[in-house]
C-alpha positions in Angstrom: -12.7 54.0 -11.2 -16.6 54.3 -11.2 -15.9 56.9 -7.7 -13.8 58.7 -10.3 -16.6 58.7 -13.0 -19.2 59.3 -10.8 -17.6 62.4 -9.4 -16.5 63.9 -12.5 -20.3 63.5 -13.9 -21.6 65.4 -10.6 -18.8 67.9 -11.0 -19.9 68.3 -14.8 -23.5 68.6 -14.2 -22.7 71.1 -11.3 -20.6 73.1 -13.9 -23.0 73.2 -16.6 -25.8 74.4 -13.6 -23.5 77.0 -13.5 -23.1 78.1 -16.7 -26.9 77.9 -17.7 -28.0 80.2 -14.0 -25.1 82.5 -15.2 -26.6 83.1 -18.5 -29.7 82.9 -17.0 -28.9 85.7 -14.7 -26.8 87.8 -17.4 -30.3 87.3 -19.5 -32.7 88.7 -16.3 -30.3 91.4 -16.2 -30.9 92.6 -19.4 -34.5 92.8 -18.9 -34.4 94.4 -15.4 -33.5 97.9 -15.4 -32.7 99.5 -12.1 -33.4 103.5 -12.8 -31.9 106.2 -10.8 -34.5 108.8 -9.2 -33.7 112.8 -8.2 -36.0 115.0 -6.5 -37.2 117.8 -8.5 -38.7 120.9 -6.1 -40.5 123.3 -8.9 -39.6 126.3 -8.6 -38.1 128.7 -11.2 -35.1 130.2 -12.0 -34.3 134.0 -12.7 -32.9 134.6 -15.9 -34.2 132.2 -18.0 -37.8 133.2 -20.0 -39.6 130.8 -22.4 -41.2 132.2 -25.4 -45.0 130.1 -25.2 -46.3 128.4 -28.2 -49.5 127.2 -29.0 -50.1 124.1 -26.9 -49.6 120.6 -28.4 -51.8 119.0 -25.6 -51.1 115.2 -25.9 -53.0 113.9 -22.2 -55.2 114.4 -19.4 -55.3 113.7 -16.3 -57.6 114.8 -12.9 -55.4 114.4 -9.8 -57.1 116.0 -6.2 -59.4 117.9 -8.0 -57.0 119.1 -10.3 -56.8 118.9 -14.1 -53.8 118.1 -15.6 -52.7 118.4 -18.9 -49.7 117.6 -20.8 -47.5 118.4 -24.0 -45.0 120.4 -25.5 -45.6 123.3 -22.3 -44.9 120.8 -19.5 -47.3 119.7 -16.9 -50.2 122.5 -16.4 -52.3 123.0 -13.9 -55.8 124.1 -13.8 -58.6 124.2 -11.1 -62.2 122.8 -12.4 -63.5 126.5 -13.7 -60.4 126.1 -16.4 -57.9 128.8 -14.5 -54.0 128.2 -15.0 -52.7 127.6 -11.8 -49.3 127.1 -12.9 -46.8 125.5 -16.1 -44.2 123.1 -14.5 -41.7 122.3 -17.2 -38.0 122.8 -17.9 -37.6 126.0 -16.6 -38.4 124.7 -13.1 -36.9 122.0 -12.7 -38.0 119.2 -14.9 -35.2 117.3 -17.1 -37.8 118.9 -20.4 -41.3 120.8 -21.0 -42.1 117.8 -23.8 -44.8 115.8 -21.7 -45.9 112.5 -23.6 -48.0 110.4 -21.3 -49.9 110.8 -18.3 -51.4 108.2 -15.5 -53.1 108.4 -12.3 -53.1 106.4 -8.9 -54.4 107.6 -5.9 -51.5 108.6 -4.4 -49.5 110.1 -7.4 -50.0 111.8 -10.9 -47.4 109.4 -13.2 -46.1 111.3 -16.5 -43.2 110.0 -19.2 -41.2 112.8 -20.2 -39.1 113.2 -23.0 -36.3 112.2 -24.2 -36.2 109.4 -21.5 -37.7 109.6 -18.2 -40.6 109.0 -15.5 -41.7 111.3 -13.2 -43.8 110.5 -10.1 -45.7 113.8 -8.9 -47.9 113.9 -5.6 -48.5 117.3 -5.9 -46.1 119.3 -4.5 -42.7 117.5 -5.6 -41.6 115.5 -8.5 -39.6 111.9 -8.5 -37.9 111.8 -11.4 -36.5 108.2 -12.7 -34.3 107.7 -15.6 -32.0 104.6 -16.7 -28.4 104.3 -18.4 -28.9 103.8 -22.0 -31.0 106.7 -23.5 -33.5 104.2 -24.8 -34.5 102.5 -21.9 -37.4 104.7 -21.1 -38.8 106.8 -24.3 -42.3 106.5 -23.2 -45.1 106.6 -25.3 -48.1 105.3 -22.9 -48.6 104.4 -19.1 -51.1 102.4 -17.3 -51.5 101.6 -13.9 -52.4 98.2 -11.9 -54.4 97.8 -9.4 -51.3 95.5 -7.9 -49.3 98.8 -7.5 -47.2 98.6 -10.4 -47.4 100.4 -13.3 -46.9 99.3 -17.1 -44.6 101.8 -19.2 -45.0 101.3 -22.9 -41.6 102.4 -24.7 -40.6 103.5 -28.1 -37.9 100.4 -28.6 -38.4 98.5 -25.1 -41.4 96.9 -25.4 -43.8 96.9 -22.3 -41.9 97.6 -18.9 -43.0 96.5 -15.4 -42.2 99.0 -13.2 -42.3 99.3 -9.3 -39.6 100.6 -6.5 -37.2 101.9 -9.4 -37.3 98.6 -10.9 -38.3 98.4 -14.3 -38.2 94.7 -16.2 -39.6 93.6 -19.2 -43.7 92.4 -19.0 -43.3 89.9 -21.8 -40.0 89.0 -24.1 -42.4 89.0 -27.3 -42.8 92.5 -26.8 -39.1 93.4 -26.1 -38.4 95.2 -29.3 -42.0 96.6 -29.8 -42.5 100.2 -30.8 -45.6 100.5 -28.0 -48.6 102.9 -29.0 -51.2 102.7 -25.9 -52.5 100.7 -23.3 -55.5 99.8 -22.1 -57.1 97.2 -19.1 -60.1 95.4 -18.8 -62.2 93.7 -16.3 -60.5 90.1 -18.2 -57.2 91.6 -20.7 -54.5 93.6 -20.9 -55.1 95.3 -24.6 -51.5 96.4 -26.0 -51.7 98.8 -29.6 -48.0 98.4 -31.8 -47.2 101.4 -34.1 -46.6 98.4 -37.1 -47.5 95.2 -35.5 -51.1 95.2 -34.9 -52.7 94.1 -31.1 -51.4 91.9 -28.6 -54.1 90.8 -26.0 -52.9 89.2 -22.5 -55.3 86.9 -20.8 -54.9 85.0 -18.0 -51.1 84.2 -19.0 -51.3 83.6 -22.5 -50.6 86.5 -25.1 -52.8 86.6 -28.2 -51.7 88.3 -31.2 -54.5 90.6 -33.5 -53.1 91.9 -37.1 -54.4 93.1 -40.3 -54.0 89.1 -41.7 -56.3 88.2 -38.9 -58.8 90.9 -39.4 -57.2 94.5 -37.7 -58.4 96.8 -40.5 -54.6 98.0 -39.8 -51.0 96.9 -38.6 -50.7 100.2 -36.9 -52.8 100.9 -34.0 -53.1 104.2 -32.4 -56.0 104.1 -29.9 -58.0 101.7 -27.5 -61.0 101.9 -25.8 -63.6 99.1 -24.3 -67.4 99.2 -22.8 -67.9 96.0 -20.9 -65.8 93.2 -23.2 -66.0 94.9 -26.3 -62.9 96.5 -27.2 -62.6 99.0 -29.6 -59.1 99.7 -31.7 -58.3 102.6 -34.1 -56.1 102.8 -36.5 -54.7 105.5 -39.0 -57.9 103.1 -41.8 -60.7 103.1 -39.4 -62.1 101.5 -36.0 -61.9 97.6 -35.9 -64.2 95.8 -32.8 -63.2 92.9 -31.1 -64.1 90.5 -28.7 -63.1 87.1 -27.6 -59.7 88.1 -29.3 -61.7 87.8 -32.3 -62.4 91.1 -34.4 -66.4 91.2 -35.3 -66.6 94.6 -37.0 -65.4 97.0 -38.6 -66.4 101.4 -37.9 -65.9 104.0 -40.0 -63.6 103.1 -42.9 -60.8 105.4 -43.7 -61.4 107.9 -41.0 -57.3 108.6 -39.6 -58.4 107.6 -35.5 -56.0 109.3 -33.3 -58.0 108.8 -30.1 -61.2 106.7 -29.0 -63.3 107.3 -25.9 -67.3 105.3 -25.4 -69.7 106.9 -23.7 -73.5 106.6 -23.8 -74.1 103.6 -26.3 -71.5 106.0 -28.6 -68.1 105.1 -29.6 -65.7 108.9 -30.1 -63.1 109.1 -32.2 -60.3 112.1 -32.7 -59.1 112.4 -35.9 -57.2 114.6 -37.9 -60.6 116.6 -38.6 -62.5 116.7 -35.5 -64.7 114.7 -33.5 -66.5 111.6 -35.4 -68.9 109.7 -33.2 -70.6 106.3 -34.2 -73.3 104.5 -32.7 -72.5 101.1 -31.1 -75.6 99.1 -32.7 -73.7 96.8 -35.3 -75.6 97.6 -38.8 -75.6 94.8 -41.8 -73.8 95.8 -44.7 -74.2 92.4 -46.8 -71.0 93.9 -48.9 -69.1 93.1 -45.9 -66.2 90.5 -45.6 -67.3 87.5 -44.2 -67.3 86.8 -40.5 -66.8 90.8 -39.9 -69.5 93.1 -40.4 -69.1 96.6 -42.0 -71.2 99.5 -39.9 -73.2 100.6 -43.0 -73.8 103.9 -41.1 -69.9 104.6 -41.1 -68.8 103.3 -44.4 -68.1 106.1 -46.2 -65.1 108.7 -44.7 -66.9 111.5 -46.8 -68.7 114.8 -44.6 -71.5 114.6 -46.3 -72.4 111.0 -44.9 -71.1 111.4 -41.9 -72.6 114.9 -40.8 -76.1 112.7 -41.7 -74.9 109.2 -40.7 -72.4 109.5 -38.0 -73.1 113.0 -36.7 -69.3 114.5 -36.4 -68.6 117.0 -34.4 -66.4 119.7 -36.3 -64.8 122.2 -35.2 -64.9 125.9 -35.9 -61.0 125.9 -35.5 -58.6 125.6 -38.1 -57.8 121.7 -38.3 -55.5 120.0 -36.3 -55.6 116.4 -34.7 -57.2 115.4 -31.6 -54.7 114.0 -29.3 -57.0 112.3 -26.3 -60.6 112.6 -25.1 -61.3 113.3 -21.9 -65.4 113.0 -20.2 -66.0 116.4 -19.1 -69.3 117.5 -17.9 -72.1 116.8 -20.7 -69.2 116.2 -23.1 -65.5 116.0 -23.8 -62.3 117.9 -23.0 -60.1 117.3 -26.7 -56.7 117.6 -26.3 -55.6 118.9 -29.8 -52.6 120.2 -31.4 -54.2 123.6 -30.8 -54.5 123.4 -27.3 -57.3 122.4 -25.0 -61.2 122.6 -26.1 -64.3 121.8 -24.8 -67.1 120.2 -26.3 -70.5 121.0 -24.9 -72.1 117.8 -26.0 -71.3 114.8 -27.7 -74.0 115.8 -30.8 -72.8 119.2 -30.4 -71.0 121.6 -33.1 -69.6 124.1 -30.3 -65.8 123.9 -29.9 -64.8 126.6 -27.2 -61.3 126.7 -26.1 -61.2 125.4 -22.6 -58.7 127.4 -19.5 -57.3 130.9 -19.5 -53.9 130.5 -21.2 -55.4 128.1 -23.7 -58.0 131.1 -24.7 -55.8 133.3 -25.3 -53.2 131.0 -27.5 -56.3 130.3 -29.5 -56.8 133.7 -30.5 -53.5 134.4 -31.1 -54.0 131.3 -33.4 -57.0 132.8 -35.4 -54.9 136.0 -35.8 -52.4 134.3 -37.3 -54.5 132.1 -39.4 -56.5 135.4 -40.5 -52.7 137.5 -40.9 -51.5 139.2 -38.3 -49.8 142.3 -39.1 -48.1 145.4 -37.7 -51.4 146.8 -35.9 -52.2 144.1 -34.2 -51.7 144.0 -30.5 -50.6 139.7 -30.0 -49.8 138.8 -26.7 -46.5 138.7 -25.9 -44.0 136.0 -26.6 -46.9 133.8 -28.5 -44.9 131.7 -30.9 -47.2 130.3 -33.6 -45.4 126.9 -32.9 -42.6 125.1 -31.0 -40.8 123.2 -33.1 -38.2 125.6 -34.1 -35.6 125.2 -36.8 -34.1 128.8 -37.4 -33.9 131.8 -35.2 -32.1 135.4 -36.2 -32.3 139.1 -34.9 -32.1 141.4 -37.6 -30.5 145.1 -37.9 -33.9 146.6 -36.1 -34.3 144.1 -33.1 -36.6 142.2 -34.7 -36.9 138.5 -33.9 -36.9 136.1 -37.0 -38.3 132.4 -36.0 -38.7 129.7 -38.4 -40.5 126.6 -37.8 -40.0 123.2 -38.9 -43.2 122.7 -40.8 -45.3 126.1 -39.9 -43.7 128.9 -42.0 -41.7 131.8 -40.4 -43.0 134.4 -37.5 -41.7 137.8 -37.2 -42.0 139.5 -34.2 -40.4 142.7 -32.7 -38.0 143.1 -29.3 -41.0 143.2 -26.9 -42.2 139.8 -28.5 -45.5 141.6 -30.3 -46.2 139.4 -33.3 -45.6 141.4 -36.8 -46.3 138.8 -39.5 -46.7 135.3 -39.8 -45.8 133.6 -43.1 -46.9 130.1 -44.0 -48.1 128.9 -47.5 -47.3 125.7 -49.6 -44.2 127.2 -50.2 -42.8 129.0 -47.5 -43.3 126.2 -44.4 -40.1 124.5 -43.6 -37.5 126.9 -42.4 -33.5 125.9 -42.7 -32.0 129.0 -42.0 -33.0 132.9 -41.5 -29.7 135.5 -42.6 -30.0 139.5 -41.9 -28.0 141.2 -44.2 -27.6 145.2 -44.9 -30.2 147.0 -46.4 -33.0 145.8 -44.1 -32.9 142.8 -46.0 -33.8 138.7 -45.1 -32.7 135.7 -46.7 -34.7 132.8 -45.8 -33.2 129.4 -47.0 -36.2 126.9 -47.3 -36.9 123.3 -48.2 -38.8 124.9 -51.5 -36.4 128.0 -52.4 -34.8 130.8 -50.8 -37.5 133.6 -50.0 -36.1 137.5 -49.5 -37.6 140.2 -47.2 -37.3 144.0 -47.4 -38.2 144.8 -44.0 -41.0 142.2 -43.3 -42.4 142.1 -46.4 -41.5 139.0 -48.6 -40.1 140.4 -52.4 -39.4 137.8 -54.5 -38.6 133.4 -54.0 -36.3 132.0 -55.7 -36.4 128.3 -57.2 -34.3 126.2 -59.2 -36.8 127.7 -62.2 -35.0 131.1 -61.5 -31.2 129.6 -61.7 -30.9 128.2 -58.8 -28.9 124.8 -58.8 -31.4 123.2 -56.5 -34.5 124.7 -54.4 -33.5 123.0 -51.5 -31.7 125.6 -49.6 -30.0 125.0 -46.4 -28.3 128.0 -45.5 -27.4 131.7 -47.2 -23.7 133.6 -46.6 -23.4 137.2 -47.5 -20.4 137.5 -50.1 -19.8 141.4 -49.9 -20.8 144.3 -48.0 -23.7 145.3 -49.9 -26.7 143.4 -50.0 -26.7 142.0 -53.5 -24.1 139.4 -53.1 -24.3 136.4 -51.6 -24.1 132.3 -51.8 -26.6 129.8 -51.1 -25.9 126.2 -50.2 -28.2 123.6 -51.7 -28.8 119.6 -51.9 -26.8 119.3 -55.6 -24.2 122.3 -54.8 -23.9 126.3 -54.2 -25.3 129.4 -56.3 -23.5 132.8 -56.2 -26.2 135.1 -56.5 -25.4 139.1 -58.0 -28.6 141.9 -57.5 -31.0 139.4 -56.2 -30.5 136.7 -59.0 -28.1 133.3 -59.3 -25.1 133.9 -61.3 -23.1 131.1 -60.9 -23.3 127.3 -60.0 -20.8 125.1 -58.3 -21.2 121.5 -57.5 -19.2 118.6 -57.3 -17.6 118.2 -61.0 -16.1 121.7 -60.1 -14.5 119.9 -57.1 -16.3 120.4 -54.1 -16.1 117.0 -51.8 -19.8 116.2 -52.4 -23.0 118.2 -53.8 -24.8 118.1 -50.6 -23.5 121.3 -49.1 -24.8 121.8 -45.4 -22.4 125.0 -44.4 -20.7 127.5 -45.7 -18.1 130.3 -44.0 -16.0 133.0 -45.4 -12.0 133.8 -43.8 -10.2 136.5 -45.7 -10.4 135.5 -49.3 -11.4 131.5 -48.9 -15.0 129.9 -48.8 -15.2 127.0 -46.5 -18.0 124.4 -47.7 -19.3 122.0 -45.2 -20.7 119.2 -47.4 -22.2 115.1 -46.8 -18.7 114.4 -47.9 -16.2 116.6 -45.9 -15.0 120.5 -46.4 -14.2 122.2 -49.7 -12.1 125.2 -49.7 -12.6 127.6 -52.2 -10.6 130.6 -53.5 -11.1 133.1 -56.6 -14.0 130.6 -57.9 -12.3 127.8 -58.1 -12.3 124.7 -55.5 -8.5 124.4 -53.8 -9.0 121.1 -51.7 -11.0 119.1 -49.6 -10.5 118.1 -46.6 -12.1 114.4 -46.0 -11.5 111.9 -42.9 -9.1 110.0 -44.8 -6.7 113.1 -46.0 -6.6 114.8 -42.8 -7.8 115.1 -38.7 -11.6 115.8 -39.8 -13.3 112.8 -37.5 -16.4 112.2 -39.9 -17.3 114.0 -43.3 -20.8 115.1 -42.6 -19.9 118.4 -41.6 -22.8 120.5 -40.6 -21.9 123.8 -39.1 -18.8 125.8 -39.2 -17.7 129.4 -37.6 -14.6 131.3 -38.4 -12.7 132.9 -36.0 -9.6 134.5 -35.8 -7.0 132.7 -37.6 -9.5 129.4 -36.3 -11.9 127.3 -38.3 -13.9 126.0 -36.3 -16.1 122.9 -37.4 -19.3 120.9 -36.5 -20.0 117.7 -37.6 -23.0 115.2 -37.2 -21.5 112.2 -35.4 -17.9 113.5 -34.5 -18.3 116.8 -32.3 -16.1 119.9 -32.5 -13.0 120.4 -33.5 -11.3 123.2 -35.4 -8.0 124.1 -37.8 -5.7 126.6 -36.8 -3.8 128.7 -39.2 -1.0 126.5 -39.8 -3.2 123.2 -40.7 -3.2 121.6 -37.0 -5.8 120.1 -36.1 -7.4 120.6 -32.7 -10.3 117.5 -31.5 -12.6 118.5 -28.8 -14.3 114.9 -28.6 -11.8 113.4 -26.1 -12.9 116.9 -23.6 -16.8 116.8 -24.4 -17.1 113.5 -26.3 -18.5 112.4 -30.3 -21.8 113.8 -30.6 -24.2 115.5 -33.8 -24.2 119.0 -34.2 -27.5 120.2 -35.7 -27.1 122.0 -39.5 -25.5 125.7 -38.5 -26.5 125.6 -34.9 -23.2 127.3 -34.4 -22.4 130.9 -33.4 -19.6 133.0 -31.9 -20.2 135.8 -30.0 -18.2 137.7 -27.1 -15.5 135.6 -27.5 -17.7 132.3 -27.0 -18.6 129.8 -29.1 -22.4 128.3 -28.7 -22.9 124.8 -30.1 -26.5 123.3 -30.7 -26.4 119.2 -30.3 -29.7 116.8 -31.2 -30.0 115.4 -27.7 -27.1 116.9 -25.3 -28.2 120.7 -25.1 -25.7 122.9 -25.9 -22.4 123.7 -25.3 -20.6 126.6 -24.8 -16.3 127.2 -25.4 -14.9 130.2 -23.8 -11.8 130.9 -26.7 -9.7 132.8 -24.1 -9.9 130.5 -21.1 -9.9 127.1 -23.6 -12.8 126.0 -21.3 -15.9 123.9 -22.4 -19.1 123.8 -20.7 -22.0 121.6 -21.3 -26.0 123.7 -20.5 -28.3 121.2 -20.5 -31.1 122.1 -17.2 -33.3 124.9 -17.9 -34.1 123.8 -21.9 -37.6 123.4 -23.1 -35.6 120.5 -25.3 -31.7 118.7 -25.4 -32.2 119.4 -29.1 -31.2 123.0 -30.0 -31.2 124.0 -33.5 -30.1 127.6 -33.0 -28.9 131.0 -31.7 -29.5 134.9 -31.8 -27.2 137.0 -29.7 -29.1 140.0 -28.7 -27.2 142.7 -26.5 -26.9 141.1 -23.0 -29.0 137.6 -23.6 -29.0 134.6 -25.9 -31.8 133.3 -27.6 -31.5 129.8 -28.1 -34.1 127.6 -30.4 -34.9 124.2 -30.1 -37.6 121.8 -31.3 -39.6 122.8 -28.7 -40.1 126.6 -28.3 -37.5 129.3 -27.6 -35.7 130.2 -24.2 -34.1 133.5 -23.8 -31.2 133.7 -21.6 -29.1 135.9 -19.9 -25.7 135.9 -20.4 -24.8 136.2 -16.6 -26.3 133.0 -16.2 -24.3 131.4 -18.7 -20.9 132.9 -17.2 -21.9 131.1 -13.5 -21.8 127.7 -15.0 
């Protein structure tokens, strides 16, 4: 009996060993993520050309006597005199042209690419490594070791260890971390959060810095050391630590983007320039106990810091300093301008640093000066990328609105016309040619109208309209009086320029939130937050809602009619579309449930062209009932638009504009 016992204990003990190195393993797993890797030759592709913007530079890098820099263009490449050798992004060969992070090791230039993805250059060819789920590898920072292996900090993964296409997880208290920047000492490992202050590693142990222990912010967006001292900024100010301990505090209320010490000076980027701040800690017997206050950087006003601090400011137009890089006497600041040098640390003198950079600079103080007609821009000079309307109106011209910059009007051989931007006219939902030589523009603020390119009246909820959010305009008649407008609380009909008449949901339409709108013989189709309200005669038919009929969710964003074919895009559910006798047709289970951006939907020649947030864009050939997915050669997966023009397609995204030709479409 006691054999029995005995043998029934081992076998238990043995089972439960089991169990526990299974979950043990199935819990490893999760935190080791072996990435796939492709070979990326650059080298471009005919048929494909990118409209430039101004350069969001985000990094720096010097690899083999080669500067490189990285943002929204891709990966450039200058020699040391500041001439473009060359622009590797989407357009040859990488998976996008948005560059987020850069490192360097001896043997390779490292860069985190978005959406999701690590590329290992050496000079000549890329490595490109990406994982399964989307979010494995968002990467905001990198930082080598001098072990070999390199530290990837992530949007939702924490801090990744990554070497031989193996990436696992540098500490499980960091797992779920939203990572900011790195930085390594002689003695730490210094790790910012975006809302949970600084974690510190040491020998082992992990030490945790916040704003209850002295971080003069939970958010942390820049780190730099000299020696032991480490130096953290933070959207309130710089906060010094050592010994895990924070000591001081710099500059109070200056919004630190990026930090760099050189020369007894601490540098910080900001949203206004370039603030420098001596290292010497100065009394200020106001101060908190236990931290002392730099008296000399206390007050974030210009006066008392052109005297106290000496900041260096540019001539520019202001725009945040991304990184700081030691060049010569002074810095190279990456900016959401582009790339600038700065003579000397105490110096004034911003000069815009590279060839292309110059000349995206100027194009940036014409704009910012008004560039009209007569004025020779170069070509193709977009006055930003993140693009959230595109149109071609009756005379070629090319209409593109921006997210958050205004509108920029520029003619077929891409010579800028006007720029528009004013605390009105900046965010840009949809652009709509109609007769006349006439341009609605559906903003965040009111619907503006053009006569040509001149702007000749906005309209606002204080003129009639039911709301001033406008999210997209549909002509209503031939002429160029009457048309709709869809807003955030319902739809105006407008007659000779003004509204006449509201509708919103107490008139029957399936929710006030109307995204869409599209006209088939003598029915309105609404695309609303709550599903699709037909409309006939000025009064509201039906709705058509997930729970009445085929539609797969209600947010309907986008919808074309064809033919006797309605065909609909919705934000979580795909395409599908109604035919004439009510059927109706899902394309989810052929290209899947994804989110159609707001009227990033367009037929043309017989195809239809769908803009997705993060898959590219498809493209449905009617005739053949064939789907095909275009997601290589895009500055961006998230495309927000289209303008047939003649033989090519210009497609927008949320970073820059790629014109295509439409024989490279049909060879897909």
């Amino acid at each position: 009996m006691m054999v029995v016992l005995i043998a029934a204990g081992l076998w238990l003990r043995a089972r439960v060993d089991q169990v526990l190195q299974t979950a043990h393993d199935e819990i490893e797993q999760k935190k080791t993520n072996r990435l796939t890797f492709r070979v990326i030759v650059p080298q471009s592709r005919p048929g494909y050309t990118f409209w430039s913007s101004i350069p969001r530079v985000l990094d720096i890098r010097l690899f083999r006597d080669r500067l490189y820099v990285a943002g929204n263009l891709g990966l450039q490449e200058f020699d040391p005199t500041g001439r473009l050798i060359r622009t590797i992004g989407a357009l040859e060969g990488l998976p996008s042209s948005r560059i987020t992070a850069l490192a360097q090791t001896p043997e390779a230039l490292w860069a985190g690419v978005s959406p999701h993805g690590l590329l290992r250059f050496d000079g000549e060819r890329f490595e490109y490594f990406s994982g399964e789920d989307p979010g494995d590898l968002e990467i905001t920072a990198l930082h080598p070791l001098s072990s070999g292996e390199l530290l990837i900090g992530t949007k939702r993964k924490g801090v990744l260890r990554f070497q031989s296409s193996v990436a696992t997880s540098f500490s499980s208290t960091l797992d779920s971390q939203f990572i900011t920047c790195l930085h390594e000492t002689p003695r730490q490992l210094a790790i910012g959060t975006f809302d949970s202050g600084l974690y510190l590693y040491r020998q082992g142990i992990l030490a945790h810095l916040d704003k209850a222990t002295g971080l003069v912010d939970d958010q942390v967006t820049a780190l730099a050391a000299e020696d032991e001292t480490l130096f953290v900024g933070t959207p309130l100010g710089i906060s010094e630590v050592r010994e895990a301990q924070v000591t001081r505090q710099l500059a109070p209320g200056a919004l630190v983007r990026a930090l760099a010490t050189r020369e007894g000076l601490i540098s910080a980027g900001t949203a206004e320039g370039i603030l420098s701040v001596p290292r010497r800690p100065v009394s200020n017997p106001l101060s908190k106990p236990g931290i002392r206050q730099d008296a000399a950087a206390a007050a974030w006003m210009p006066s008392a810091l052109a005297e106290a601090s000496n900041p260096i400011s540019t001539s520019r137009p202001e725009r945040a300093v991304n990184a700081l890089f030691p060049w010569e006497d002074g810095w190279l600041v990456a900016t959401d301008l582009g790339l600038y040098q700065v003579g000397s640390q105490r110096g004034k003198s911003w000069q815009a640093w590279g060839t292309r950079t110059s000349e995206l600079a100027e194009q940036h103080a014409q704009i910012e000066e008004g560039a009209h007609a007569d004025r020779q821009a170069p070509v193709r000079k977009l006055s930003d990328s993140n693009v959230s309307a595109i149109a071609v109106d009756s005379q070629s011209r090319r209409w593109v609105g921006f997210f958050d910059r205004g509108l920029d009007i520029v003619d077929a051989s891409g010579r800028l016309l006007q720029h528009y931007e004013d605390d009105r006219l900046f965010c840009i939902n949809h652009i709509q040619p109609i007769s006349g030589d006439r341009t609605l523009v559906a903003t965040t603020n009111g619907l503006a109208i053009f006569a040509g390119t001149r702007l000749v009246s906005f309209l606002t909820d204080q003129d009639g309209l039911i709301h001033r959010s406008v999210s997209m305009t549909l002509p209503w008649s031939e002429d160029s009086q009457s048309f709709l407008a869809t807003t955030a609380e319902g739809i105006s009909f407008l007659q000779g320029g003004r509204p006449a008449r509201n509708f919103y949901a107490l008139h029957g339409l399936a929710n006030n939130r109307v995204y869409t709108a599209t006209q088939m013989g003598k029915r309105l189709y609404l695309g609303t937050l709550g599903g699709i309200s037909v409309m006939e005669n000025s009064r509201v038919l039906f709705s058509w809602t997930s729970a009445n009929s085929g539609l797969r969710a209600n947010w309907v964003n986008a919808l074309v009619g064809s033919g006797d074919r309605l065909y609909v895009g919705t934000y979580g559910g795909g395409v599908q579309c109604v035919e004439a006798g009510g059927r109706w047709v899902d394309f989810s289970t052929r290209i899947g449930a994804f989110e159609v951006n707001p009227n990033a939907m367009v037929m043309a020649q017989g195809l239809l062209y769908v803009g997705t947030l993060d898959r590219g864009f498809y493209v449905y050939d009617v005739a053949r009932d064939r789907w095909r997915q275009v997601r290589e050669r895009l500055p961006s997966l998230n495309v927000t638009g289209f303008a047939p023009v003649s033989d090519r397609l210009l497609v927008a995204t949320d970073n820059g504009v790629v014109e295509i030709e439409l024989n490279e479409l049909s060879d897909l």
